[in-house]
N, C-alpha and C positions, 0 to 999 in steps of 0.2 A: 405563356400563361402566367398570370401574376401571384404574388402570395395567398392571396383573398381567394382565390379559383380552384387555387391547390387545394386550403383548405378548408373549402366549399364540397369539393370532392372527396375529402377524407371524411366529412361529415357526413356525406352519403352513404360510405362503408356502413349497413351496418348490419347486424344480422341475420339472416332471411326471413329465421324465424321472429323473429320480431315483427320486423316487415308484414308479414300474413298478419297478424292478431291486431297489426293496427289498421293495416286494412281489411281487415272483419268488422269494425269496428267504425270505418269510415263508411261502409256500403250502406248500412241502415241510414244513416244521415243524410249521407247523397238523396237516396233515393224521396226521403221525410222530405227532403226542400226543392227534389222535383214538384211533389204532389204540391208541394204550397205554392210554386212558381206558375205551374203549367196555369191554373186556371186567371193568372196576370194577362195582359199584354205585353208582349215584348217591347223591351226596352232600348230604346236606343236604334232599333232593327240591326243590333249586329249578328251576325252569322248568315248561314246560307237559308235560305226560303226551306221549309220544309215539305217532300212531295210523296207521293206514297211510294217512288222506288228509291225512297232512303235505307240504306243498311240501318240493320238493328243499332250498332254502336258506331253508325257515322254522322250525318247532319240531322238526322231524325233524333235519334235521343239524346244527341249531345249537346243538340241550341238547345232543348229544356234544359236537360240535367246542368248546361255551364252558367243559365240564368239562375237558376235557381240551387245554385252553390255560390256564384256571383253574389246572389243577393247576400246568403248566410256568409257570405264572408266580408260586406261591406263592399264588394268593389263598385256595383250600382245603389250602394246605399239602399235598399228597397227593407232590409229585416233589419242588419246590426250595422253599424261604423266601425267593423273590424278593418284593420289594413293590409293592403298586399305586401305580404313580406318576402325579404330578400333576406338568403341563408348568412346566419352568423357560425355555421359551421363550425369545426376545430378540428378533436381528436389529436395524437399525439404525431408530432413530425418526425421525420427520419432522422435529422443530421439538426438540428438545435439551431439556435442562432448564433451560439458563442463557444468557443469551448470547443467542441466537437463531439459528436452527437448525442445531444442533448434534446430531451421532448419537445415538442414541439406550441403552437400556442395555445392548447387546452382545450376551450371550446371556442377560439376566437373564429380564424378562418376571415368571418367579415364580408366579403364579398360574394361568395356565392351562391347562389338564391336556392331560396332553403326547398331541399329534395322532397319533393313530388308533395309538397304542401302539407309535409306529417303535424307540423303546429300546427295550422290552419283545421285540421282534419280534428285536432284535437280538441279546439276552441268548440268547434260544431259540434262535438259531441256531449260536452259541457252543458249544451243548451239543452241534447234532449232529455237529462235524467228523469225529468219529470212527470216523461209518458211512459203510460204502463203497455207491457206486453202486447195485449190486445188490440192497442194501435198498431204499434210495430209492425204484427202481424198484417192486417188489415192495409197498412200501405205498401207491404212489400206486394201484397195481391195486386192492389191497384195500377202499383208499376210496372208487373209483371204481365198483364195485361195489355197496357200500354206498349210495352215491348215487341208481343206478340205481333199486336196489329202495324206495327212498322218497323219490323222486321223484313228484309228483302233476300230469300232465300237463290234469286238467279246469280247473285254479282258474286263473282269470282274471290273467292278469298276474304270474305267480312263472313263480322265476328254474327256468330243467332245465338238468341238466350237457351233456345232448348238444347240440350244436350247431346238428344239424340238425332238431331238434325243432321243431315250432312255439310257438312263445313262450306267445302267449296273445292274447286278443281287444284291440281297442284297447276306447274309450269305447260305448257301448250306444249316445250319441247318432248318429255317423255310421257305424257299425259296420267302419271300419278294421281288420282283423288285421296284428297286427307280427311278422316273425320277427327276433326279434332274435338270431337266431346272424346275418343278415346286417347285424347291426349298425343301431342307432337312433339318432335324432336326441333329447336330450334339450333340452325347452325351458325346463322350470322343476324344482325338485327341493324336495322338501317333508319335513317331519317329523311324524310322528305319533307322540304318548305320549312326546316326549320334555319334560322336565319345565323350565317357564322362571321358575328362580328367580335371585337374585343370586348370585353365586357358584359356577353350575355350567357346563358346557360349551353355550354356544349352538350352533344350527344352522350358523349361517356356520364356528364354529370346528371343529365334527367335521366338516363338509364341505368344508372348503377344501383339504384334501390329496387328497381322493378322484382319481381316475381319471376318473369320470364329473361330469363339468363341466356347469353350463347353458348351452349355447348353442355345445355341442361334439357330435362321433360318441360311442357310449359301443357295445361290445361287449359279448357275455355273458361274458366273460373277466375284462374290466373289472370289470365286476359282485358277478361272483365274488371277485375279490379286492377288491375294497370293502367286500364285504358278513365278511369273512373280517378283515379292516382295523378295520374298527372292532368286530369282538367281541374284538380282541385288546388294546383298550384294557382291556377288564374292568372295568367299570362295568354292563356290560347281560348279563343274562340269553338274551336273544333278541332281535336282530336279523331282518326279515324287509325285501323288498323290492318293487314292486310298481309295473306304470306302465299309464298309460291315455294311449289318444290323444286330442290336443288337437284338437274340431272345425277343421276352416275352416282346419289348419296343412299340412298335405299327410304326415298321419303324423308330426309332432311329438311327444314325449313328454311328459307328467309325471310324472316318476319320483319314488315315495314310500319313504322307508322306514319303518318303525314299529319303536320302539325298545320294549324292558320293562327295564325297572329288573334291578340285579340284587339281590340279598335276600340280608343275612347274618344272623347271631342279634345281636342289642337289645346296643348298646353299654353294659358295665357299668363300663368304667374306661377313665381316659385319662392317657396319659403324655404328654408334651411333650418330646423330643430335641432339645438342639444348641441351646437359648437361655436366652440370658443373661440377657439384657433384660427378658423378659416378667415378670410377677407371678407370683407362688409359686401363688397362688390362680386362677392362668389356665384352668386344667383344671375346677378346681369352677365357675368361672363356664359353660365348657362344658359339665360335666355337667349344670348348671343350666336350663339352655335344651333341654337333651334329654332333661328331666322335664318337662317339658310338652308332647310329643310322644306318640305310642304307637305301638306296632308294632316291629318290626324293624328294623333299622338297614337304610341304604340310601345310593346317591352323591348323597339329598339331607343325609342325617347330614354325611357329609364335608363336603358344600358349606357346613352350618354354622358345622361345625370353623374352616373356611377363613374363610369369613366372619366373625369373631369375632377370630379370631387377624389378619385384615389389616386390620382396623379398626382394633386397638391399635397397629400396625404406622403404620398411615397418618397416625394422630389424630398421632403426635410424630414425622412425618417423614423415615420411618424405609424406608416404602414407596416405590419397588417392590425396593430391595434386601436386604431381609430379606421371609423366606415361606414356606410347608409347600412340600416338593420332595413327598413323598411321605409315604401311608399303607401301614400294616401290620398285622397282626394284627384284621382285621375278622372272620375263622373263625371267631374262639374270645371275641367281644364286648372283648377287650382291645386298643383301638385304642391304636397306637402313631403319633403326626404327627412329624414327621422335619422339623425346622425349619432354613434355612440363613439366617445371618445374615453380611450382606455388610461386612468390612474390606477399609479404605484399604488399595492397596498398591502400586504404585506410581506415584509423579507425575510425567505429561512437557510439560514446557515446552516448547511450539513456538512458535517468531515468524515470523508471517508479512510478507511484503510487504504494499503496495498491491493486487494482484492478488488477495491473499488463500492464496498459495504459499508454502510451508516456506522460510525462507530457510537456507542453509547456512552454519554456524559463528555462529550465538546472533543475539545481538542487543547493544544498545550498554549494556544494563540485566543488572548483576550479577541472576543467576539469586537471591542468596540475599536483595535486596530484596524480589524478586517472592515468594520462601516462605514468607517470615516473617509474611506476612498474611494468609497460609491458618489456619482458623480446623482444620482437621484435618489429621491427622499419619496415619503409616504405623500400621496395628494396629489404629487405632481404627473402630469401628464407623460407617459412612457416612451423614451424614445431609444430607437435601435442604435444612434450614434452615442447614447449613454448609456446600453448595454455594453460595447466597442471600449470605449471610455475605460468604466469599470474593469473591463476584463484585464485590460493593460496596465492600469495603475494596481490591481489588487496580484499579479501576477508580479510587479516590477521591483515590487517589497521586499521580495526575493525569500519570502518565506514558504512560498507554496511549488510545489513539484507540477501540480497541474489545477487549471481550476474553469468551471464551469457556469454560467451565467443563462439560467435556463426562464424565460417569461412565460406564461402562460396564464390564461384566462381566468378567472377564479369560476367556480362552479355555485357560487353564491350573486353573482352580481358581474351582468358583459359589463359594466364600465371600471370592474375593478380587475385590475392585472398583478397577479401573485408573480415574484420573480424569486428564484431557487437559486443560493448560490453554494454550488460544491468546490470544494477545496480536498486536496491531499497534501499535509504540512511536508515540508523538507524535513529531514535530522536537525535538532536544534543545534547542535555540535558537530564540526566536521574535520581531522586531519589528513593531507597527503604529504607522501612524500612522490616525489616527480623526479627518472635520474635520466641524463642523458649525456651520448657518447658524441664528443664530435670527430668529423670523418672526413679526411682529406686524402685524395690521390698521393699516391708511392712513385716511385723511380719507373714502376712499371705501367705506370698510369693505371692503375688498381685502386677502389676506395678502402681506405686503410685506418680505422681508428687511430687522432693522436694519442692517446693518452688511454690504458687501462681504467685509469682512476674517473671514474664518472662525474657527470658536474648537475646541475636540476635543482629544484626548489623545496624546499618544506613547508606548508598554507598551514594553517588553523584560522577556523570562524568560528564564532558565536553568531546567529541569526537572530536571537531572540533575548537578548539582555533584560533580566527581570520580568518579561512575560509583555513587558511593553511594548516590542518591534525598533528597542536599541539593535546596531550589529557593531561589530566590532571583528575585526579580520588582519588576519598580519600574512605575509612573506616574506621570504627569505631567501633569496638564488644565487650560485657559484658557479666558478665553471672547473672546480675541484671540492669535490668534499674533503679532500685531507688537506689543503691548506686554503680553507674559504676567505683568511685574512687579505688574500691578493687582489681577489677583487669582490668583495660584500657587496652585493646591494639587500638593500629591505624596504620593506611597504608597508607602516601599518595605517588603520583606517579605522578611525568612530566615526557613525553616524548615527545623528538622532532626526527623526523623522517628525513634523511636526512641533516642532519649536515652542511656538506660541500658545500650545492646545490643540485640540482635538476638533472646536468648532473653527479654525483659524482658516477662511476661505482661502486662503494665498497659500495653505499646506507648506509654510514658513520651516526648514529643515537644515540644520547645522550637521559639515562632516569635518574633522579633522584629520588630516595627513602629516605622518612625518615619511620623509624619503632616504633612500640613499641608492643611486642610480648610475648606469655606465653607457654611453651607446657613442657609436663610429660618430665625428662631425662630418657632416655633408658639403663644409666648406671646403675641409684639405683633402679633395680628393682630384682624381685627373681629369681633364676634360677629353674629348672623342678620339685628338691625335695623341696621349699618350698611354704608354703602358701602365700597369698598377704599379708596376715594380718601381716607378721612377717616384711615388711621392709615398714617405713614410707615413701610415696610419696614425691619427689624432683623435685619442678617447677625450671626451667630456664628463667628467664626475659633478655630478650634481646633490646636494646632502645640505635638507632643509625641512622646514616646515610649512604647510598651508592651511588656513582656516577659510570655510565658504560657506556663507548663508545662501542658498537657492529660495525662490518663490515661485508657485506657477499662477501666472495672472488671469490666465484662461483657457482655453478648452486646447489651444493650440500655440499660445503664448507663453515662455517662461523665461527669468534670468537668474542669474547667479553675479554677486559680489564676491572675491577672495584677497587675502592679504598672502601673500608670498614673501619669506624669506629662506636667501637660500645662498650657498657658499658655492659656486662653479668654478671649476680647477681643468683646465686642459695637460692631457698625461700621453706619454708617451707610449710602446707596446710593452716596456717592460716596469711602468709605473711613474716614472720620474717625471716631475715637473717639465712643462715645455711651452716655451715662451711666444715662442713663430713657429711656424711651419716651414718644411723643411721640402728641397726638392733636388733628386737625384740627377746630376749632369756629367758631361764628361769630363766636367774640371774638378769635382766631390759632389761635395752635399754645400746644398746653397739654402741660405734663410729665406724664409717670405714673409709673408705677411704674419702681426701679431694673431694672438693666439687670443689675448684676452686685454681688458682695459689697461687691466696693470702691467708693471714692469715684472711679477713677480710668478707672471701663471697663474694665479686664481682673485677671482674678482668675490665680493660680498656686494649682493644685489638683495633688498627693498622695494617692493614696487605692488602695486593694487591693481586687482583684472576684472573687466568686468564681462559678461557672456551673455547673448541676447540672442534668443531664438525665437522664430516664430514657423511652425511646422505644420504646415494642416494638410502636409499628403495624405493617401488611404489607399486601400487595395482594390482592386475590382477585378475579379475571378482571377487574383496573383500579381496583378500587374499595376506597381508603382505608380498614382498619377498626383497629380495637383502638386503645388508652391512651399517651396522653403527658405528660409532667408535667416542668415543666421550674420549678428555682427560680433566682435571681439577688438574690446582696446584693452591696453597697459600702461600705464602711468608711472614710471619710475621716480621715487621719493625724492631722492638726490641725497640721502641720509649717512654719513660718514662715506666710505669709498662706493660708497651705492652712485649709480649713473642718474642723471634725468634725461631723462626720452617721452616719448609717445610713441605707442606701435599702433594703429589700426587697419583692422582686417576685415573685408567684407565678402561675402559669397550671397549668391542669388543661385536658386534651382529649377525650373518650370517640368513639372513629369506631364506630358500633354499628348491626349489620345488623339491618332490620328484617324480612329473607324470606332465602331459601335461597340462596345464590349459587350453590352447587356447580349447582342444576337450570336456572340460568340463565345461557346464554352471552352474556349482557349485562352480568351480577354483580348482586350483592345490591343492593336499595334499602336506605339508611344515613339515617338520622339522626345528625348530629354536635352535641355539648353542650360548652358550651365555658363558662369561667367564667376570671378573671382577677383579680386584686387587689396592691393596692401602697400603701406607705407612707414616710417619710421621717421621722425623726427627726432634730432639731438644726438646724443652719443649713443653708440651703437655697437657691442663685443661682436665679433667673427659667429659665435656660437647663439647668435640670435638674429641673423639673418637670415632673408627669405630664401631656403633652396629651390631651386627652379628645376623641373625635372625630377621624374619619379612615379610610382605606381600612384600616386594621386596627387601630382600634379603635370607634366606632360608626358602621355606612357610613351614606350622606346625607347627610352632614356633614363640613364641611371640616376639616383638619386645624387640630387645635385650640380648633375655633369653640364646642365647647358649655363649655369652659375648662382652667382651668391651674392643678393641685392638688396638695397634698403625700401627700395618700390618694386613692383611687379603689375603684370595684365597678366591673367587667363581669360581663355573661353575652352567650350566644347560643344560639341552637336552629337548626338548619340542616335540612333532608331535599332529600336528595338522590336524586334518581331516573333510572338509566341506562335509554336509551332502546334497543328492541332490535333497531334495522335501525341507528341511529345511533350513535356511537361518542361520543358528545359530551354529558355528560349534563345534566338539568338540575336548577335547587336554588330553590328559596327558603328565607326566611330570617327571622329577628325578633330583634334586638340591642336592649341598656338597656347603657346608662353612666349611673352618678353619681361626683360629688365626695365624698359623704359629707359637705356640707359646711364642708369643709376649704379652699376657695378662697376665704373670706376671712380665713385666717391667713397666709396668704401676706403677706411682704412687699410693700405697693403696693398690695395686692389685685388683679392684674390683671384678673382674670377680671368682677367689678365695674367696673373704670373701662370695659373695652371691652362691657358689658351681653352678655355671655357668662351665660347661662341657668345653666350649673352642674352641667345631667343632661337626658339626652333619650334618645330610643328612636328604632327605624326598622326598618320591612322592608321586601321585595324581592323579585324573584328573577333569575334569570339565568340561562346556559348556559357552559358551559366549554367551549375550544375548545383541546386543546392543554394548554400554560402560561398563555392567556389568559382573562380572566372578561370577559363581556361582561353585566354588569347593571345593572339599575333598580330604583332605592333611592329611598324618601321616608321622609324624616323626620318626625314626628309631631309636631314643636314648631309649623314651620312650617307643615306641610302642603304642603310642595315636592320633589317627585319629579323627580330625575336619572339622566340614562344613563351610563354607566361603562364606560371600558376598564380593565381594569389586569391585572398581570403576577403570576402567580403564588398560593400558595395563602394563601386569607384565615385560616387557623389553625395 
């Protein structure tokens, strides 16, 4: 069932008492535009022949009473050119669109046709304020009469106007009679002949307003105006009603009704009102589809209509706020669809507490950071991929704890869509301190802290520089707090969002970085045949600054510019400069390959990056799908002992369903195809080569072990299959790395001296739990299979 159905049927929720006063209220009318019909000619000759063993509320009174509510509603044109309408529904939805759970579209719904023709019923009565009582009276006589004389008290279970009549037999099994003037227990309610295709009114939804409920009293009163309730939708010809007892219930009902179609003349043309959006050619593709039908038009034509038109609607996200409210001109085969398409209109920002309660007088966050990130404006036509949008760039600001993106209908106007947006701000101010102990095996093979003395990081942020959405953020991490001078790193970070202004479409944003960094190189480490023990550990010190102006070009396009400079020093375990790398033999310790450009351990590198992404995956009930493609070069200045190079890197990603997601509340199975490549032109340090091998780039393999290249290939093949009581899905997998190679132009040749293979393959599989991967990878060089935690997604 689609959104528009849903809430179609939440719009039929509605009070019961309500429900009664309006149908009190409909009965008189019905009955005013029997008396004016009956003395017509039928029209059209739809419905059944009428004979004197018609039941009271089967073919006998209800070809008058549907003509002559027909007419007052315009659908044989005979009194007013009122239209048939279809429910624009709402009320509030469970679970939001955004955010998580959030109301729902208000009164939109859209789609489902509007329950048991309460506007219709309304319109009608509009018309009659202007007869006085007297009338009223006088035609309720008239009809009441009428009833009388074609009433058919033999048939089994139809409805008689008098009350004291006997109803009719229950089931032939336990032969129960029911009078239902003294009222019946209804225990199930059923549909016959009503038609169960996509797009048209289901049983639950024509029956949800009714009077007579399963598993309530229902009266012949009741009855009557149900049965009178839904021919006022005008969709059906004839309406009939009919119940049997349920053995072994104590006089239980099952109450049926039986619908018939109503019949116009073969739709020969179609218009489309009130949209912009659709194709010029929308109408011929619907005529198209109802050339290859025959017969007469009917409320499965409409359902077509509908069906066709919410599918272009839904395919670009457009649904459930654009939709047919209603048809017209089905008399005369010139169907007319009345299209409403929902505009932004007004935005309200709420801040809530802790609590999740409106706080009074804003919040500490200028309203017009929070707007400017809104991907839609007032006027514009409402779309769910710009709710999406929003939700992500107004969360990504990093000022908000949780935030909410709620649409709904306005109660002023169906083409204007009010959208709510809740926020809960973060702490403007935030410090931690973070300690931690590292831990290595003893003599006893015991995990044993080295070191009393803890090591971990100190943060402080600012989120909200001057009220503007500046941030500003520093760290600080040791692996000793009592002597942090051994190894300092730090991180601080301005950024300014919006560079250019506030209107600046490209959301134009400047961050600056200074660093001061340490991590193991991937170059000097051992390849498969040797031990750890034989090549000594080679840190990289890196202590510099970077400036980057990002822009995002569009919905799923963004790049960034940055200028890098920065000082890289290769050091030994106990800090000392170190020039080559060094490897354990049985003759000592042997030099390898340099370390860095220079002759001195540390190089001063100049160089400009540029970053290009273009990312229009999405989720569908969880599960990863569509295109990402992301490029990165460098350009080294060649600026005092600065290098000149070229580095460019490319990746390609395909997330591609292999089955239906929509029909499964698990989501699609996916196979993901992933492909990578890089190269390096000019001169080239040890510590800016490609490592090959690694939890993202061939798993099974340690970082950097199959070796260390100025070019590279990847690929990979993943499928992934959600489990469907399990939330947690699972994948295997089959990756290839090569060098191309290229690993022995390197300077020093590293990847040779440490007998680094050069290319190797591996697959797997595993489970995702969360943000975590829990897999098992073997490598296909060696033929050694490993288990694996790690964080995060491998593509």
């Amino acid at each position: 069932m689609d959104a528009h159905q849903l809430a179609g049927r939440a719009a039929a929720r509605q009070p019961v008492a309500g429900l009664q006063r309006a149908a009190q209220r409909r009965r008189v009318s019905a009955r005013r535009a029997l008396v004016v019909q009956a003395a017509q000619q039928p029209l059209g000759g739809e419905g059944p022949a009428e004979g004197p063993g018609t039941p009271a509320f089967g073919a006998g009174f209800v070809n008058y009473a549907v003509k002559g509510i027909a007419a007052g509603l315009g659908i044989t044109a005979v009194v007013a050119a009122l239209p048939l309408e279809l429910g624009i529904g709402g009320g509030n939805g469970g679970s939001g669109f955004f955010g998580g759970g959030g109301g729902g579209g208000g009164g939109c719904g859209g789609g489902g046709w509007k329950g048991l023709g309460s506007l219709l019923a309304a319109r009608a009565d509009d018309d009659d304020d202007e007869e006085t009582e007297e009338e009223e009276e006088e035609v309720i006589e008239e009809v009441e009469e009428s009833e009388d004389e074609d009433a058919g008290s033999d048939a089994e279970g139809d409805v008689e106007i008098k009350p004291t009549a006997a109803a009719g037999a229950g089931g032939e099994d336990d032969g129960e009679q029911i009078d239902i003037s003294k009222g019946f227990f209804v225990k199930k309610i059923e549909a016959v002949g009503l038609p169960n295709e996509p797009g048209m009114p289901s049983a639950d939804e024509l029956f949800a307003a009714l009077k007579c409920q399963a598993g309530f009293e229902c009266t012949a009163d009741d009855l009557k105006d149900d049965l009178r309730s839904l021919m006022q939708i005008g969709l059906f010809s004839d309406v009939q009603a009919s119940w049997k007892a349920i053995p072994g219930t104590g006089g239980k009902c099952r109450l049926i009704f039986n619908f018939q179609e109503k019949i116009w003349p073969r739709m020969r043309s179609l218009k489309i009102e009130g949209a912009s959006l659709l194709p010029n050619d929308m109408a011929e593709q619907v005529l198209g589809e109802h050339a290859k039908t025959e017969g007469p038009s009917s409320m499965r034509t409409l359902a077509m209509i509908r069906r066709v038109v919410d599918k272009w609607y839904g395919e670009r996200g457009y649904s459930p706020f654009c939709y047919i409210t209603h048809f017209d001109g089905m008399d005369t085969g010139d169907v007319v669809a009345h299209v409403v398409e929902g505009r932004v209109g007004n935005v309200n920002l709420l801040y809530l507490d802790e609590n999740g309660n409106t706080k009074k007088g804003g919040g500490e966050t200028d309203p017009s950071i929070i707007m400017r990130e809104l991907p839609f404006r007032r006027g514009q036509i409402y779309n769910t991929d710009d709710g999406r949008l929003a939700l992500r760039d107004v969360f990504a600001t990093n000022l908000f704890e949780n935030v909410q993106i709620l649409p709904k209908q306005s109660t002023k106007s169906e083409k204007q869509i009010d959208v709510d947006l809740m926020i809960r701000e973060r702490p403007t101010k935030l410090a931690e301190v973070e300690c931690e102990w590292a831990i290595a095996k003893n003599d006893r093979g015991l995990p044993t802290p080295t070191s009393l003395v803890p090591g971990g990081s100190i943060t402080f942020e600012h989120r909200n520089l001057q009220g503007q959405g500046n941030q500003l953020s520093a760290q600080v991490t040791t692996q000793n707090f009592l002597r942090p001078q051994d190894d300092l790193g730090f991180n601080v970070t301005y950024k300014r969002p919006y560079l250019l202004g506030h209107d600046d479409p490209r959301r134009t944003n400047l961050s600056v970085t200074a660093f001061n960094g340490r991590k193991l190189s991937a170059t000097f480490t051992p390849g498969p045949t040797m031990n750890q023990q034989e090549v000594p550990q080679v840190w990289i010190d890196r202590v510099g600054a970077k400036v980057t102006v990002a822009e995002q070009h569009s919905r799923n396009s963004k790049a960034a510019l940055s200028v890098v400079a920065e000082e890289v020093g290769a050091r030994d375990e106990q800090g000392e400069a170190l020039v080559a790398g060094q490897r354990m033999t049985q003759a000592g310790v042997t030099d390898g390959p340099p370390t860095t450009l220079s002759d001195t351990g540390t190089d001063r590198n100049l160089f400009v990056q540029g970053h290009f992404v273009r990312d229009a995956t999405y989720f569908q009930r969880g599960v990863l799908l569509g295109p990402r493609d992301v490029f990165k070069v460098e350009q080294g200045l060649g600026l005092g002992s600065s290098a000149l190079f070229n580095r460019m890197e490319v990746s390609s990603t395909r997330y591609i369903p292999l089955t239906n997601g929509k029909a499964s509340k698990s989501g699609p199975l996916s196979l993901v195809l992933h492909a990578k490549a890089g190269t390096t032109v000019g001169d080239v340090a040890s510590y800016d080569l490609y490592p090959l091998g690694g939890p993202f780039s061939v798993r099974g393999y340690n970082l950097g072990e199959l070796g260390s290249c100025r070019t590279y290939a990847e690929a990979a093949a993943e499928v992934r299959v959600p489990l469907p009581k399990v939330r947690h899905p699972v994948y295997a997998f089959y990756e290839r790395g090569s060098d191309l190679g290229t690993s022995r132009t390197v300077r020093g040749a590293p990847t040779c001296f440490y007998d680094k293979p050069g290319s190797g393959a591996s697959y797997g599989a595993g489970v995702k739990v969360g943000a975590t991967r829990v897999e098992y990878a073997r490598e296909c060089n060696m033929g050694r299979g490993t288990w694996y935690i790690r964080f995060g997604e491998r593509f």
